[in-house]
C-alpha angles and dihedrals in degrees: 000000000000095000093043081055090048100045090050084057099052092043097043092111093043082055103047093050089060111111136177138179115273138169117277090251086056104055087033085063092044091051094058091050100129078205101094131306111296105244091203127113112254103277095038136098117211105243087234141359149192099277085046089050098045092043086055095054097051081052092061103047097045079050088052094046094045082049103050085043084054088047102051103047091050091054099042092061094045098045095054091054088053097040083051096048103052085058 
């Protein structure tokens, strides 16, 4: 989860620069973003933008710490029946 963090990251211009055609409501709505100037063409939406990177990566972390929670709780349970039955 890390190196998906960490690509996003790296690839966060390229992707910026991504557009696609859109309807005029659409870019209309892009345009107004008070997350940073669109650097699309008129008529056409960014593929994603800041609000859609930063959202991702607070995905992700919600997902690593759920994980690592997950984790921990199964293995708790595991390692003290083992730890009880070797002695």
């Amino acid at each position: 989860m890390g190196f998906i963090s960490l690509l996003l990251t790296a690839l966060d211009d390229p992707l910026k620069k991504l557009c696609f055609r859109s309807s005029a409501a659409r870019a209309d709505a892009a345009a107004q973003s008070p997350y940073g100037q669109s650097r699309c063409p008129a008529g056409e939406s960014p593929f994603w933008d800041s609000k859609t990177l930063h959202q991702t990566h607070v995905f992700i972390f919600i997902l690593a710490c759920t994980h690592i929670t997950y984790a921990c709780t199964s293995v708790s349970p595991g390692s003290s029946t083992a730890t009880r039955g070797s002695i």
